[in-house]
MIVOBA-10917 format. One record per residue (C-alpha): residue in one letter; x, y, z. Coordinates in nm, 2 decimals. Example, Ala and Ser with C-alpha at 12.3 -4.5 7.8 and 13.67 -1.06 7.14 Angstrom:
// MIVOBA-10917
{"A"; {1.23; -0.45; 0.78}},
{"S"; {1.37; -0.11; 0.71}},
// end
This chain:
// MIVOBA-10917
{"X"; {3.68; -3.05; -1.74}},
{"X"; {3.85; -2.89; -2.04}},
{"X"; {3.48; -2.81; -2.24}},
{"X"; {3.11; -2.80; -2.21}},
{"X"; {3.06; -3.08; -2.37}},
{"X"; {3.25; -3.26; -2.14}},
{"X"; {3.12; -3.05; -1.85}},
{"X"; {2.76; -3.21; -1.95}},
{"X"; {2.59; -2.86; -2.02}},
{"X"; {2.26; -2.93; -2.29}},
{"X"; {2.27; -2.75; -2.59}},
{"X"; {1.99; -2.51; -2.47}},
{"X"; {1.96; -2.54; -2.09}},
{"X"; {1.68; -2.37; -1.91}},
{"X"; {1.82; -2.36; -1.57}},
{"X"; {2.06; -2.10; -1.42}},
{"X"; {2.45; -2.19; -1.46}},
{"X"; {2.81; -2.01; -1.53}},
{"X"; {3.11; -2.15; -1.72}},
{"X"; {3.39; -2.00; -1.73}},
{"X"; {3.80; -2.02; -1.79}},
{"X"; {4.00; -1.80; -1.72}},
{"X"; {4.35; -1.71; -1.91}},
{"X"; {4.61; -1.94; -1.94}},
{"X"; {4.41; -2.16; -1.71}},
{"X"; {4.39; -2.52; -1.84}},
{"X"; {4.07; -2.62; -1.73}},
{"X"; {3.70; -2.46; -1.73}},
{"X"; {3.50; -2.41; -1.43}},
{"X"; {3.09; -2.47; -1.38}},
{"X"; {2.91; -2.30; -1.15}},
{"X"; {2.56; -2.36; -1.06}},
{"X"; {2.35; -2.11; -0.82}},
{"X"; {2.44; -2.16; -0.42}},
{"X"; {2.12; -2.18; -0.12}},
{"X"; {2.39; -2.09; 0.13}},
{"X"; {2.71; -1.90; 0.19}},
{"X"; {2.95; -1.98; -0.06}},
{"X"; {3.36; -1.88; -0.10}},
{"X"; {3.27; -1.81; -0.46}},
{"X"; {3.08; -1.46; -0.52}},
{"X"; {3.00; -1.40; -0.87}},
{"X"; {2.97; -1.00; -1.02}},
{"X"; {2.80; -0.96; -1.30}},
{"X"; {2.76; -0.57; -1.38}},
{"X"; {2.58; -0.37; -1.69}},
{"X"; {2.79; -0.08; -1.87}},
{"X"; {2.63; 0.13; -1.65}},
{"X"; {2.32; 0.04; -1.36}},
{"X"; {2.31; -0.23; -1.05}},
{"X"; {2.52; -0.51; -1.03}},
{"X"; {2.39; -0.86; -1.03}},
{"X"; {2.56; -1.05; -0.76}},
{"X"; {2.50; -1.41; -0.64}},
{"X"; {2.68; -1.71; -0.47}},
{"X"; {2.76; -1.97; -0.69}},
{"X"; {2.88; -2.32; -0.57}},
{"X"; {3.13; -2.51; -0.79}},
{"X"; {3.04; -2.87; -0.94}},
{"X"; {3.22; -3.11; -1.15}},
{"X"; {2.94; -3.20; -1.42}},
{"X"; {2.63; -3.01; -1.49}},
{"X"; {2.33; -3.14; -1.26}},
{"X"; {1.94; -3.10; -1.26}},
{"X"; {1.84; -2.87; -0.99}},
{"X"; {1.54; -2.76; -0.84}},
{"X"; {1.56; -2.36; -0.96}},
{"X"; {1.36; -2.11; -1.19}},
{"X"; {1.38; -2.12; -1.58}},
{"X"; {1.62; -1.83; -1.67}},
{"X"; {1.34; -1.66; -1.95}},
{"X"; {1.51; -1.47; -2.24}},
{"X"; {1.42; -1.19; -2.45}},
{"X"; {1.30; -1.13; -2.77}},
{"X"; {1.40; -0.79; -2.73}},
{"X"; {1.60; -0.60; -3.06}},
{"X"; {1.71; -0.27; -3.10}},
{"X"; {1.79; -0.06; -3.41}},
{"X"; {2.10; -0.19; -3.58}},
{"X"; {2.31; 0.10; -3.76}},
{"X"; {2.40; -0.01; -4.10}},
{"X"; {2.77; 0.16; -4.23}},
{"X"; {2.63; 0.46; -4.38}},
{"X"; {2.44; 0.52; -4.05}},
{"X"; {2.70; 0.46; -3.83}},
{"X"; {2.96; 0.65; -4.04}},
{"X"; {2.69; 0.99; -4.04}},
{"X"; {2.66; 0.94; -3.62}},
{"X"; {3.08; 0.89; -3.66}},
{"X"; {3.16; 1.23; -3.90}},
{"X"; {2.91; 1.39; -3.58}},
{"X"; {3.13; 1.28; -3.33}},
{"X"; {3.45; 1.39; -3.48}},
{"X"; {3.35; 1.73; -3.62}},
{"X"; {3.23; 1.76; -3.24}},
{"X"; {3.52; 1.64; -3.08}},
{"X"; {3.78; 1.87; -3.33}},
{"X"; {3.54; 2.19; -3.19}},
{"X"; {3.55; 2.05; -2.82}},
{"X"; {3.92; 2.10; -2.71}},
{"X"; {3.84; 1.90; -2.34}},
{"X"; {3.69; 1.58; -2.51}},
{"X"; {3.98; 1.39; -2.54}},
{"X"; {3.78; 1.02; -2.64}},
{"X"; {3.47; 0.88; -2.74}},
{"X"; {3.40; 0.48; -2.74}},
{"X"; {3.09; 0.44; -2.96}},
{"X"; {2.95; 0.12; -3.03}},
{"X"; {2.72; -0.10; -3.23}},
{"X"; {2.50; -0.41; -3.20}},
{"X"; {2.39; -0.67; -3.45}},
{"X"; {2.19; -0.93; -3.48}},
{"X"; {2.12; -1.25; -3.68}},
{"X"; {1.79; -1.45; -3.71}},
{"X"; {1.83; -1.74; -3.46}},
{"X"; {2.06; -2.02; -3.70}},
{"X"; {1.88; -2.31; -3.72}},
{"X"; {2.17; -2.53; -3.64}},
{"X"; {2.33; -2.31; -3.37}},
{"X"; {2.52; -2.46; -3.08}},
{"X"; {2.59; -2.24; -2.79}},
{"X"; {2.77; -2.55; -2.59}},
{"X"; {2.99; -2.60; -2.98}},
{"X"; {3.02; -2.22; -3.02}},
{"X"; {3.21; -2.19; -2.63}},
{"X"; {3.40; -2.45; -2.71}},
{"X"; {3.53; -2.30; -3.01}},
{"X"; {3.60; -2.01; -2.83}},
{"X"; {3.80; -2.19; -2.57}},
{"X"; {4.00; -2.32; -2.85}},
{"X"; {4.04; -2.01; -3.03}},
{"X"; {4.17; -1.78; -2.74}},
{"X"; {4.41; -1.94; -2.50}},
{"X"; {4.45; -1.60; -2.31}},
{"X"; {4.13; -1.46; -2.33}},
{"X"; {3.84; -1.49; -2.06}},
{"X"; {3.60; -1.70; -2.18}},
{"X"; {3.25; -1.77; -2.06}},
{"X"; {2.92; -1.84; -2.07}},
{"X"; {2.66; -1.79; -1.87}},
{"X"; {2.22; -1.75; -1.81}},
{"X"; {2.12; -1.65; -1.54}},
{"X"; {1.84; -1.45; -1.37}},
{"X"; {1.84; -1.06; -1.42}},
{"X"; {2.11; -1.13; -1.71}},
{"X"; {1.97; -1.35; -1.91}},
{"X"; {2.21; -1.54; -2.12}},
{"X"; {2.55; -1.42; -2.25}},
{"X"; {2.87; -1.57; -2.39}},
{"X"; {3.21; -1.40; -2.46}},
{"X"; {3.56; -1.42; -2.50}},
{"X"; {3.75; -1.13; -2.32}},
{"X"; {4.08; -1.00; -2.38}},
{"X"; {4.08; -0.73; -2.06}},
{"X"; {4.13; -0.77; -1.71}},
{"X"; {4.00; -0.50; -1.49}},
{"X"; {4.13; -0.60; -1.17}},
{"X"; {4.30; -0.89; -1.04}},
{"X"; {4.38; -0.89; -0.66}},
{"X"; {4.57; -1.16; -0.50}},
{"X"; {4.63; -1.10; -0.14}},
{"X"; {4.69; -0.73; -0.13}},
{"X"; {4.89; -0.73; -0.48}},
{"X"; {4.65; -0.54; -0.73}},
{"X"; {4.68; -0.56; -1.15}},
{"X"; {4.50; -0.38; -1.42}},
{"X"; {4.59; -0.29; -1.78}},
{"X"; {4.52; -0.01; -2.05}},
{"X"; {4.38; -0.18; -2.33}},
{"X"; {4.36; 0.06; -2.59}},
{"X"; {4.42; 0.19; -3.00}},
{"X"; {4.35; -0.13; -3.20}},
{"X"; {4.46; -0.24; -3.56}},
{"X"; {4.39; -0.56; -3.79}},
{"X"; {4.67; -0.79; -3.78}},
{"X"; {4.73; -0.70; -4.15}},
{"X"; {4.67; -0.33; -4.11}},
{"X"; {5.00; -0.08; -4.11}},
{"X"; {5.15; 0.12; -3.85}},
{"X"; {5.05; 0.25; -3.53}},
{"X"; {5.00; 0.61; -3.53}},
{"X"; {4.90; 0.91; -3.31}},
{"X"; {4.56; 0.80; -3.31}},
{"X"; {4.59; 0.46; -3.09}},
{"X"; {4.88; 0.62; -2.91}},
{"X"; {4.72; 0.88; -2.81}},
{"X"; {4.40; 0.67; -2.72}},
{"X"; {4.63; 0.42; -2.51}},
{"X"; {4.79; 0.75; -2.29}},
{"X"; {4.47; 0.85; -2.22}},
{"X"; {4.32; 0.52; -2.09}},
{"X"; {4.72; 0.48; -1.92}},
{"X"; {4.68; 0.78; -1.71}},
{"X"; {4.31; 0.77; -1.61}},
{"X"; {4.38; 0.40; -1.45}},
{"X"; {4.74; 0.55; -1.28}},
{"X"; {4.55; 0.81; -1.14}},
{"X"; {4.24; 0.65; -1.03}},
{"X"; {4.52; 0.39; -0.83}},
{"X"; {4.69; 0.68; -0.63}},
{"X"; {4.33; 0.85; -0.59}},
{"X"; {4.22; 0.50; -0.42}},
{"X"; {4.52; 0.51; -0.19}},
{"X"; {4.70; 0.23; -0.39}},
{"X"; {5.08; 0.21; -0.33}},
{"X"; {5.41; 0.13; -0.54}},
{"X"; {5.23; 0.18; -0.87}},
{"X"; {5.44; 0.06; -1.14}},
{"X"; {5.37; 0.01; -1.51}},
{"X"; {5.52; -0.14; -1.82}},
{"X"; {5.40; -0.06; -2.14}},
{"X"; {5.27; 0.03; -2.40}},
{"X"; {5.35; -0.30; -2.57}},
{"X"; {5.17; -0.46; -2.87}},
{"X"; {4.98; -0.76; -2.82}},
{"X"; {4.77; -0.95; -3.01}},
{"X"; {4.43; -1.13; -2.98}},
{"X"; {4.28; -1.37; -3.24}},
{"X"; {4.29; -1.08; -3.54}},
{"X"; {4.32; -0.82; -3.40}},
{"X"; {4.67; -0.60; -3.24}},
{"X"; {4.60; -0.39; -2.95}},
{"X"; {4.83; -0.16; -2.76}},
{"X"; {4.83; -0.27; -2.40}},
{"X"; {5.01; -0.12; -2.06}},
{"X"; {5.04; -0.33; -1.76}},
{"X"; {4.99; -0.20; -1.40}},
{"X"; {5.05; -0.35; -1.07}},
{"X"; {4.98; -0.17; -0.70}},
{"X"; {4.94; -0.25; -0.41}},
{"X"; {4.60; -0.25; -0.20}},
{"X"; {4.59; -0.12; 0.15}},
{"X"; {4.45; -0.34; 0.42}},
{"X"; {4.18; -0.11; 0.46}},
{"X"; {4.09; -0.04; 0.14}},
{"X"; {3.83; -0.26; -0.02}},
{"X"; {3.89; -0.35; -0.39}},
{"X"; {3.52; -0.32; -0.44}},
{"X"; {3.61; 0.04; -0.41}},
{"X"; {3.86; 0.02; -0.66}},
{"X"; {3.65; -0.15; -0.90}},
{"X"; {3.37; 0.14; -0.90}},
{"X"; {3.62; 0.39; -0.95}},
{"X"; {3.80; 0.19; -1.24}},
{"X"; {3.45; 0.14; -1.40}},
{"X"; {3.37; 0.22; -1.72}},
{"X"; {3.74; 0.32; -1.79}},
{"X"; {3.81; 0.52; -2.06}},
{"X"; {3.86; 0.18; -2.32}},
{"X"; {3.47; 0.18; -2.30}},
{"X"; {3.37; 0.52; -2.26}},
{"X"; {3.57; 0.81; -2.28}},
{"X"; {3.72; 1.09; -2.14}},
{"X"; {3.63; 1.33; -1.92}},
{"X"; {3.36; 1.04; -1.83}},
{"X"; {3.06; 1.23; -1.81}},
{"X"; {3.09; 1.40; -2.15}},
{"X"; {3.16; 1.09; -2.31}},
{"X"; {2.85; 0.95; -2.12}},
{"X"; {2.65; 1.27; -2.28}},
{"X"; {2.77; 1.17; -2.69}},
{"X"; {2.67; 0.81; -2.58}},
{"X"; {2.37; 0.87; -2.54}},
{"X"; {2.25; 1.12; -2.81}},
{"X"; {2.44; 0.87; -3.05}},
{"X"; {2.40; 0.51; -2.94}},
{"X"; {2.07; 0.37; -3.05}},
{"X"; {2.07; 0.11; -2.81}},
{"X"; {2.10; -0.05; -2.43}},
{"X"; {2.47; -0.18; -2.40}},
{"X"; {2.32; -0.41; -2.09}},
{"X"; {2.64; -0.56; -2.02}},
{"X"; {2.82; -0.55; -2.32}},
{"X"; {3.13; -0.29; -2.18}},
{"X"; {3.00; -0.40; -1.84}},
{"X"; {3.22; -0.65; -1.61}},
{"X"; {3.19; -1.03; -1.47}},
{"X"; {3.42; -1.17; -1.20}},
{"X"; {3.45; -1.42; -0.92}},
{"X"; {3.58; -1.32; -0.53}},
{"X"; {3.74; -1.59; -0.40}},
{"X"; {3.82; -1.42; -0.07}},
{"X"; {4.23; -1.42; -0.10}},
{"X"; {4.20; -1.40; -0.46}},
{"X"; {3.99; -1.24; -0.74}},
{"X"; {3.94; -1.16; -1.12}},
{"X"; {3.73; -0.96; -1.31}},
{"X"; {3.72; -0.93; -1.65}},
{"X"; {3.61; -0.61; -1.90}},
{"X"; {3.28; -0.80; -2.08}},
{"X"; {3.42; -0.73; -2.41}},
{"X"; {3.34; -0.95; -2.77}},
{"X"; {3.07; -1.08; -2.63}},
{"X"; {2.69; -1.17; -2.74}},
{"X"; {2.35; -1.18; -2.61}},
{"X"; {2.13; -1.49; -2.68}},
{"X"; {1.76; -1.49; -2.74}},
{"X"; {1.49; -1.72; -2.83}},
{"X"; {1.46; -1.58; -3.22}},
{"X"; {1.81; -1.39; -3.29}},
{"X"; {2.17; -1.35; -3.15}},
{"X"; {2.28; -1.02; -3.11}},
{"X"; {2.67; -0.91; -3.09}},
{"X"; {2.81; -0.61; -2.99}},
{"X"; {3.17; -0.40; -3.07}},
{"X"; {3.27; -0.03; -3.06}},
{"X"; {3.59; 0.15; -3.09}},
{"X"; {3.75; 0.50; -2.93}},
{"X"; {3.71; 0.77; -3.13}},
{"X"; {3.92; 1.07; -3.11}},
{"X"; {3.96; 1.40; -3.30}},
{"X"; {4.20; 1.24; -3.52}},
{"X"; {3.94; 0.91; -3.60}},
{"X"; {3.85; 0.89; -3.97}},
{"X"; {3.47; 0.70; -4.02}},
{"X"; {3.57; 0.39; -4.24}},
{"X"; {3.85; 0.32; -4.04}},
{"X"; {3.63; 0.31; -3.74}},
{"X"; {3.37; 0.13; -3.89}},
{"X"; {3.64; -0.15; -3.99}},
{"X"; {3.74; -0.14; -3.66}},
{"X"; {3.38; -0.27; -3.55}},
{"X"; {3.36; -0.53; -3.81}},
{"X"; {3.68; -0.70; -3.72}},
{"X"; {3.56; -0.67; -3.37}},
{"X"; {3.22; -0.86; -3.44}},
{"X"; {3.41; -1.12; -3.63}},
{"X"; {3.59; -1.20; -3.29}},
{"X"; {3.26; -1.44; -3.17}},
{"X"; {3.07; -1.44; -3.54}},
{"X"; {3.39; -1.62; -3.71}},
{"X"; {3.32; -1.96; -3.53}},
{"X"; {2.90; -1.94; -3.60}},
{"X"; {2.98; -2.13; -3.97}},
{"X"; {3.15; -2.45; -3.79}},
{"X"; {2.87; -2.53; -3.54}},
// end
C-alpha cells in the first residue's frame, strides 16, 4: 500500500493502529496491536520518562478488531506568542554568554489550532508522504500515547546485523536564508562529538564519519554528519539508544544543564515531541528522532518546533527558525 487511503484507515478511527514509512522506502506499513509474540516490537519514547513498548503484528488493510478505544486529550498548555518567546530567548543567551560550560540550549514551542472543521488526518499523512520522500513518516494512536503524526528528518539509530548508523543533525537555515555561519557550525561540532563519543563510550568499533554536509528537507537546510560503527555482539543496541537519547539536537550540552534551562523556560510537556519511535525487527532496526510532528485531540491540534540556542543565537532569528519549523506539518492543513 502506498497511502492510508488505500491502506483502508477511517478518517477518525477509534481503535489502536501505526502507519508508518520509512525513507526511501516505496511503500507504507500498517500495524495493528499483536495478543502474542510478534517479530515486530514497536518503541515509542517521551523526550524524557518510560518508554511505551508493544508488539505489533503487520496487516495488509486496516481491520475491525476487538481492542479498547484509544481516548484523547483535551489537554492545552500555554502557547508563547513571539514577544514571549523572544523575552524567555534574550534569558537564555544573556545566561549562556555568562556561563562559559553551557555550550547549547534546544528550546521549544507548541501551538495549537481550534480542531478545523474539515480536517483529514488520513489526507494530511498522505500529503506528508508526498511531500517528504526521505523523511519518516507516520502516524499513529495508541494507548499511553494517544494519537500523533509526523514526518521526521533524523535517524537515531539504525542497526542492521551488527553494522550501526546515526547522524548529527544540527544548525538549520531557510532554504532562502544566507550563509552558514559560526552559529550552526558550531551547533553541528557539538551534537558531532557528543554522538562520536557516546559510540566509543558504548564499546562501538571502526567509528567513521562524513560530514558536515548540507542537506535539505522540504524548506528547510540543515547541516548533517553521518556516522557508521560497529556494534559488539555483546553489546545491546538498546544500550546505545539510552545513551544516545536526548542528544544534544534536542537538548543541549552538558545534558543536565540544558535539562535545568528547559525547564525554568519551557511552559510546557514535550510528551514525545523530541522523543523517539522505532521498530526491532530482530536482524534489523530503525528508530527515528520524533521531530515535526503534532499531537491530535478531540477540540484542537497542537504542533511543536524548537531550535539550539547558543551564545551566539540572536532572538528573531530563533524565533523564525520555529516558524519555518511548524510550517513543516501546518503547510499541508489548507489542502485537506
Amino acid at each position: 500500500m502506498k497511502t492510508a487511503q488505500e491502506a483502508g484507515i477511517p478518517d477518525r478511527p477509534e481503535k489502536a493502529f501505526m502507519i508508518c514509512r520509512l525513507p526511501r522506502e516505496k511503500e507504507c506499513r500498517l500495524f495493528q496491536p499483536s495478543n502474542h509474540a510478534s517479530a515486530v516490537e514497536l518503541t515509542f519514547a517521551p523526550f524524557r520518562g518510560r518508554s511505551v513498548k508493544a508488539s505489533l503484528e503487520e496487516v495488509e488493510h486496516w481491520r475491525e478488531i476487538e481492542s479498547d478505544v484509544v481516548s484523547l486529550s483535551d489537554r492545552t498548555d500555554a502557547a508563547d506568542d513571539q514577544s514571549s518567546y523572544s523575552k524567555k530567548l534574550e534569558r537564555l543567551i544573556s545566561g549562556m554568554q555568562e556561563q562559559d560550560d553551557l555550550d547549547k540550549v534546544v528550546l521549544s514551542r507548541q501551538y495549537s489550532i481550534p480542531f478545523p472543521e474539515n480536517y483529514s488526518a488520513r489526507q494530511h499523512f498522505d500529503r506528508l508522504l508526498a511531500a517528504y520522500a526521505d523523511h519518516a513518516v507516520y502516524w499513529i494512536k495508541w494507548p499511553e500515547i494517544g494519537e500523533w503524526m509526523g514526518a521526521s528528518p533524523e535517524p537515531l539509530l539504525r542497526l542492521d546485523g551488527q553494522l550501526l548508523s546515526t547522524v548529527a543533525l544540527a544548525g538549520t537555515l531557510a532554504v532562502d536564508e544566507g550563509e552558514w555561519s559560526e552559529k550552526e557550525y558550531r551547533e553541528q561540532r557539538s551534537v558531532s562529538d557528543f554522538i562520536h563519543q557516546r559510540l566509543i563510550d558504548n564499546g562501538c568499533l571502526q567509528v567513521t564519519s562524513k560530514g558536515p554536509y548540507e542537506r535539505r528537507t522540504g524548506r528547510l537546510r540543515h547541516l548533517q554528519t553521518d556516522f557508521e560503527a560497529w556494534l559488539p555482539s555483546k553489546a545491546e543496541h538498546q544500550q546505545v539508544l539510552e545513551q544516545l537519547h536526548p542528544t544534544p539536537a534536542v537538548c543541549g550540552l552538558p545534558r543536565q544543564s540544558a535539562l535545568d534551562w528547559i525547564d525554568t523556560l519551557e511552559e510546557y510537556d514535550r510528551q514525545f515531541y523530541t522523543g523517539y519511535w522505532g521498530l526491532d525487527e530482530g536482524g534489523s532496526a530503525a528508530y527515528f528522532v520524533n521531530l515535526r510532528c503534532m499531537s491530535i485531540h478531540q477540540t484542537h491540534l497542537s504542533f511543536y518546533a524548537g531550535g539550539g540556542v547558543n551564545a551566539l543565537s540572536g532572538p528573531q532569528r530563533e524565533w523564525q527558525e520555529t516558524a519555518d519549523k511548524l510550517q513543516a506539518l501546518m503547510a499541508y492543513l489548507d489542502e485537506t
